[in-house]
MIBATI-381202 format. One record per residue: x, y, z of N, C-alpha, C in turn. Coordinates in pm, whole numbers, padded with zeros to 5 digits, always signed. Layout:
BEGIN
XYZXYZXYZ;...
//
This chain:
BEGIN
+00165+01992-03427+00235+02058-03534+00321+01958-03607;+00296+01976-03743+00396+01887-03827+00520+01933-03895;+00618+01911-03904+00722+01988-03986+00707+01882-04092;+00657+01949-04218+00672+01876-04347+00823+01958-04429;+00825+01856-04478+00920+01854-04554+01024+01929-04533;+01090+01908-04373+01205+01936-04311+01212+02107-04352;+01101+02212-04397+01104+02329-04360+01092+02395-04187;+01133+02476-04234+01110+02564-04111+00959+02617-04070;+00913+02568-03959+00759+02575-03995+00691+02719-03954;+00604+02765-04032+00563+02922-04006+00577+02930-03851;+00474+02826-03761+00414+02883-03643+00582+02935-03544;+00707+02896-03592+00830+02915-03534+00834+03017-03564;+00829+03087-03674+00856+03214-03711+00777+03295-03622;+00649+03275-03596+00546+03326-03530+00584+03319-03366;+00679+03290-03360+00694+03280-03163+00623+03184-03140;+00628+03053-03175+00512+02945-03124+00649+02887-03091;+00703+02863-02921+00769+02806-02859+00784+02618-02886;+00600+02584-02899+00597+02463-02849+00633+02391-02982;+00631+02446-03161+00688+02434-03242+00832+02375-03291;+00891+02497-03197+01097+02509-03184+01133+02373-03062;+01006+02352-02963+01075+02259-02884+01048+02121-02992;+00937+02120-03052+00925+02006-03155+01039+01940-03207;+01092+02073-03284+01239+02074-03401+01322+02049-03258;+01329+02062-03163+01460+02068-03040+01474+01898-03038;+01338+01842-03014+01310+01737-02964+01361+01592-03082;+01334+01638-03218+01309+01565-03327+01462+01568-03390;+01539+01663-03343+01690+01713-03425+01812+01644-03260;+01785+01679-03182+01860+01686-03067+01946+01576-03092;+01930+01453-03058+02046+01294-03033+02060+01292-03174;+01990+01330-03279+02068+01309-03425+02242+01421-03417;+02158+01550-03417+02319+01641-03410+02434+01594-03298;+02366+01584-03207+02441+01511-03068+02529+01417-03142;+02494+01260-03173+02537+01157-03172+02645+01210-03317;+02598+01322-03410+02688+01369-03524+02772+01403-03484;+02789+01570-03392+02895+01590-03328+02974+01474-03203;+02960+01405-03164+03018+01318-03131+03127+01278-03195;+03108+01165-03281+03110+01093-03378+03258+01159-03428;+03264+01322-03379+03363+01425-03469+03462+01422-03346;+03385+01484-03256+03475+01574-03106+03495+01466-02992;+03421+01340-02967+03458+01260-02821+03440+01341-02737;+03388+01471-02688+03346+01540-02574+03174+01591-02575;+03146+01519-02433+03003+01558-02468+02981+01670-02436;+03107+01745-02317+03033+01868-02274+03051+02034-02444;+03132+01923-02481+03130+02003-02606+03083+02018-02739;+02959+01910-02728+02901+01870-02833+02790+01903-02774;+02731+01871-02632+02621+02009-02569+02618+02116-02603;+02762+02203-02593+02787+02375-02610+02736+02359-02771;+02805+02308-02875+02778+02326-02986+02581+02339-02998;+02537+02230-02951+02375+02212-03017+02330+02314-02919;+02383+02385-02820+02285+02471-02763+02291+02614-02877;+02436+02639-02897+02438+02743-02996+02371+02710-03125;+02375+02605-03173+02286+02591-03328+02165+02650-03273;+02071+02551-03172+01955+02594-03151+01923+02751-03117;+02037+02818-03035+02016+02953-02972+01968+03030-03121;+02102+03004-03179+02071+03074-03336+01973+03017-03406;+01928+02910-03374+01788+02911-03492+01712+02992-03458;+01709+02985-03292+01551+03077-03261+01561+03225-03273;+01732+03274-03278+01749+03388-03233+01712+03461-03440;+01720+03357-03498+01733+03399-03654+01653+03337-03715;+01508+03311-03647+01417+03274-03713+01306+03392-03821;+01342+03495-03753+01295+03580-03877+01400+03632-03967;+01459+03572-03974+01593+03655-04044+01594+03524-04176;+01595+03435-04197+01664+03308-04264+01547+03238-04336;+01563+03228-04441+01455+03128-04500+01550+03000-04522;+01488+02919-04486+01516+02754-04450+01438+02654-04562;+01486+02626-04650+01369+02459-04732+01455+02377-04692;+01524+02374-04624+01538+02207-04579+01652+02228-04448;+01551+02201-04350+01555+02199-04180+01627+02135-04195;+01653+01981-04250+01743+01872-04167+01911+01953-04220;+01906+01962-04390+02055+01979-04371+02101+02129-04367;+01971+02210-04298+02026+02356-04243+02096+02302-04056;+02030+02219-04020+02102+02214-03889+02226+02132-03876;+02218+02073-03987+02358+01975-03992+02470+02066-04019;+02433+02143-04125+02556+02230-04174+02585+02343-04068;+02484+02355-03993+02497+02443-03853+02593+02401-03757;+02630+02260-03752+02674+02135-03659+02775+02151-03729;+02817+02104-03832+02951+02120-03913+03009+02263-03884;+02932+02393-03881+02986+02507-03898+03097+02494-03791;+02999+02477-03642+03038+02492-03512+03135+02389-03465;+03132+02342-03528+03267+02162-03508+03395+02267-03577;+03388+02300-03698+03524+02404-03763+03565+02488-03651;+03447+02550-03631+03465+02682-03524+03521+02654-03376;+03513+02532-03344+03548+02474-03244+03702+02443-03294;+03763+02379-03360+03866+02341-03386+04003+02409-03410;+03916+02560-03501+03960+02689-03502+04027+02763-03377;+03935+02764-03285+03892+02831-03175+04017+02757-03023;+03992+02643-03042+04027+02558-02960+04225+02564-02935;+04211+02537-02811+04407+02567-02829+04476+02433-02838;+04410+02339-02824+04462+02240-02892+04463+02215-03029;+04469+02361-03094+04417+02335-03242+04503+02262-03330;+04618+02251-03315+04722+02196-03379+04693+02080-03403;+04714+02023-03241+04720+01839-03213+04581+01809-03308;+04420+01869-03277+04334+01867-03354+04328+01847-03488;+04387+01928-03533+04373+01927-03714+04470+01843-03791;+04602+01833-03649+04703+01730-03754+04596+01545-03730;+04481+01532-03640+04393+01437-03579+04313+01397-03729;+04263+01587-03727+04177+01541-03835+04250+01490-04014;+04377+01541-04012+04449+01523-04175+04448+01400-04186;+04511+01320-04044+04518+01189-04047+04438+01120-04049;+04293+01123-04003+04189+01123-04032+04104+01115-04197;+04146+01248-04244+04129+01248-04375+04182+01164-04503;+04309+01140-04423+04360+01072-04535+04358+00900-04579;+04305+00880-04422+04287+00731-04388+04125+00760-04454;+04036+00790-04468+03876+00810-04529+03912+00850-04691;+04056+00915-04717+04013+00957-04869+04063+00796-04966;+04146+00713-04899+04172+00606-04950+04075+00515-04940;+04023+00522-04836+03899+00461-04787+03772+00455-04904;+03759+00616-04928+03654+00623-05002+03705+00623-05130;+03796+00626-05212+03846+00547-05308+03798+00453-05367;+03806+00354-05261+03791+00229-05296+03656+00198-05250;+03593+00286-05181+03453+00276-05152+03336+00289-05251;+03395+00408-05339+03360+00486-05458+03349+00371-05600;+03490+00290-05594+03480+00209-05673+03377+00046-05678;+03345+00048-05548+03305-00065-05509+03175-00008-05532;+03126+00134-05491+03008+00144-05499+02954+00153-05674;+03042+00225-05763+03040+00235-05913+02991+00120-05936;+03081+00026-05915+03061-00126-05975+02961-00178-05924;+02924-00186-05799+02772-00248-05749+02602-00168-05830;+02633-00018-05905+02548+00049-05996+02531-00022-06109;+02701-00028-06150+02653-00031-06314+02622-00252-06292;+02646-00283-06164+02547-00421-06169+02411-00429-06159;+02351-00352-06077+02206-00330-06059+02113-00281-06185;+02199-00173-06253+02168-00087-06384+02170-00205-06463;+02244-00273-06463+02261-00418-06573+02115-00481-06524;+02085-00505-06387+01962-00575-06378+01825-00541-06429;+01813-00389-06444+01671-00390-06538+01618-00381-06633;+01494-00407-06659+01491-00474-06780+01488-00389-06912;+01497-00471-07019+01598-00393-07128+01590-00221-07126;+01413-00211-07159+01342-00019-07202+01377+00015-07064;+01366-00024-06959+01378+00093-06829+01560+00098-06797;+01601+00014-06842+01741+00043-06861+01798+00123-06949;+01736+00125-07052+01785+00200-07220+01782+00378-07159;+01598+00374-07135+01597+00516-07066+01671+00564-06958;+01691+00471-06824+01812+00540-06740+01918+00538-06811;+01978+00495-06866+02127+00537-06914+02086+00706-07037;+01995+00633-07099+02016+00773-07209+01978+00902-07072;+01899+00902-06960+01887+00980-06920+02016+01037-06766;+02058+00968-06713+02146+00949-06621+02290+00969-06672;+02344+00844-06757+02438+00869-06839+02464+00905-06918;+02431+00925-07008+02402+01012-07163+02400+01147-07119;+02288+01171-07045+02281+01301-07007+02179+01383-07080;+02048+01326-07149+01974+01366-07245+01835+01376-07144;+01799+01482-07229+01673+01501-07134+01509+01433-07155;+01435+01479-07053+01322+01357-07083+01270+01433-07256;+01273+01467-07257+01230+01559-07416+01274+01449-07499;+01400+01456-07485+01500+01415-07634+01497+01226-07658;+01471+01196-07477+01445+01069-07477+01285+01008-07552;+01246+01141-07532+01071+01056-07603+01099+01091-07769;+01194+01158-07767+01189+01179-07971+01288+01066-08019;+01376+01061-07929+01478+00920-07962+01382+00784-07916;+01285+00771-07849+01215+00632-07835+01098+00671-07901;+01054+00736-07923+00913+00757-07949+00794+00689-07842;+00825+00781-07747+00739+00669-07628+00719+00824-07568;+00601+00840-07467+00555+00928-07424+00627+00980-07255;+00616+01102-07265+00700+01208-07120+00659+01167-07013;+00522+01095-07010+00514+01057-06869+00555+00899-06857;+00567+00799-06994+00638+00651-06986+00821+00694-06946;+00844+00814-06964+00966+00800-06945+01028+00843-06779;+00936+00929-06778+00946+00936-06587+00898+00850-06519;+00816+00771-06585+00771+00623-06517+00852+00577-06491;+00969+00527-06625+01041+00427-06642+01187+00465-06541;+01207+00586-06574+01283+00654-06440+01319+00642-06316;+01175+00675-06267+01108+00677-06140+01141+00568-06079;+01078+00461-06169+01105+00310-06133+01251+00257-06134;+01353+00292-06200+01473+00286-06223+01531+00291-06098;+01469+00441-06027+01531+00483-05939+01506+00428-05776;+01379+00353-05787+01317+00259-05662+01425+00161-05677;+01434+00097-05757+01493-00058-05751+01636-00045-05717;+01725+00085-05815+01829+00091-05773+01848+00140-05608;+01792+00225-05564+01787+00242-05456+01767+00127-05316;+01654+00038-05389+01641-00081-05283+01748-00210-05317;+01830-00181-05372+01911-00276-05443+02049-00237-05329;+02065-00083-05355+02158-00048-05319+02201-00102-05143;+02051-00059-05093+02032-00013-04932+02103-00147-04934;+02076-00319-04946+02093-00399-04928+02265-00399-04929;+02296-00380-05051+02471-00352-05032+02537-00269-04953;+02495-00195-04902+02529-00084-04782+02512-00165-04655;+02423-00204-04625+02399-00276-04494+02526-00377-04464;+02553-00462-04617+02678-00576-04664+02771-00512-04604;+02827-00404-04654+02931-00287-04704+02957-00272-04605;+02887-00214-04502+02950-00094-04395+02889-00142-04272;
//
């Protein structure tokens, strides 16, 4: 069985066990190592992924799902709140997490800016027409329509030019991220 495109796959809906252990098997140390990452307790980052999973299977006819990966993440997030909520250390917890927050919102500040500026360098790198079209289309904000009556160039040269825009910046980027973080 394949799960394409991080849906929820029929044969689950159907009571096909060996399906849900698939998704158990393929999701498990990702949510794990997420909730971690949040709580430092494993026996409580166990409890959490057993309840995501309980409720997937228990609400598999109930829920339409297009995208498995960030329906179980936000499942993981739910139950991390609910935990924190819940929890009687909730205080010490949340004053954990403000401080937390506030050390990441400066953080990402300047993360934000560093990342802006590493765009509009890459965006500078291509070449002149596939640059002209990402900006009129990205920044400008004009659609592929208006871009082929303002260039006079055809709807599928401009999702080309796009498309391609969007490879390079992307493989441009990954490289600065790896730098970065």
């Amino acid at each position: 069985m394949d799960i394409i495109g991080d849906r929820l796959p029929h044969s689950i809906v159907l009571e096909d066990q060996l399906s849900f252990e698939q998704i158990y098997r393929q999701y498990w140390s990702k949510l794990y190592i997420f909730a971690f990452n949040v709580l430092l307790e494993r026996e409580i980052c166990e409890d959490i992924l057993q309840e995501v999973f309980v409720s997937l299977w228990e609400k598999r006819h109930d829920v339409q799902i297009s995208d498995l990966n960030s329906y179980l993440y936000q499942s993981v997030k739910y139950q991390i709140f609910n935990h924190f909520r819940n929890s009687r250390y909730r205080k010490q917890l949340l004053m954990k997490l403000d401080l937390m927050s506030t050390q990441y919102t400066s953080d990402e500040a300047y993360e934000k800016q560093e990342l802006k500026a590493q765009i509009q360098h890459v965006i500078s790198k291509l070449p002149e027409q596939r640059r002209i079209i990402f900006e009129m289309s990205r920044i400008q904000g004009l659609s592929n329509a208006e871009i082929c009556e303002n260039l006079s160039i055809s709807p599928q040269t401009v999702k080309n030019q796009i498309s391609e825009s969007l490879k390079f910046i992307r493989k441009s980027l990954n490289s600065f991220y790896l730098m970065f973080f």
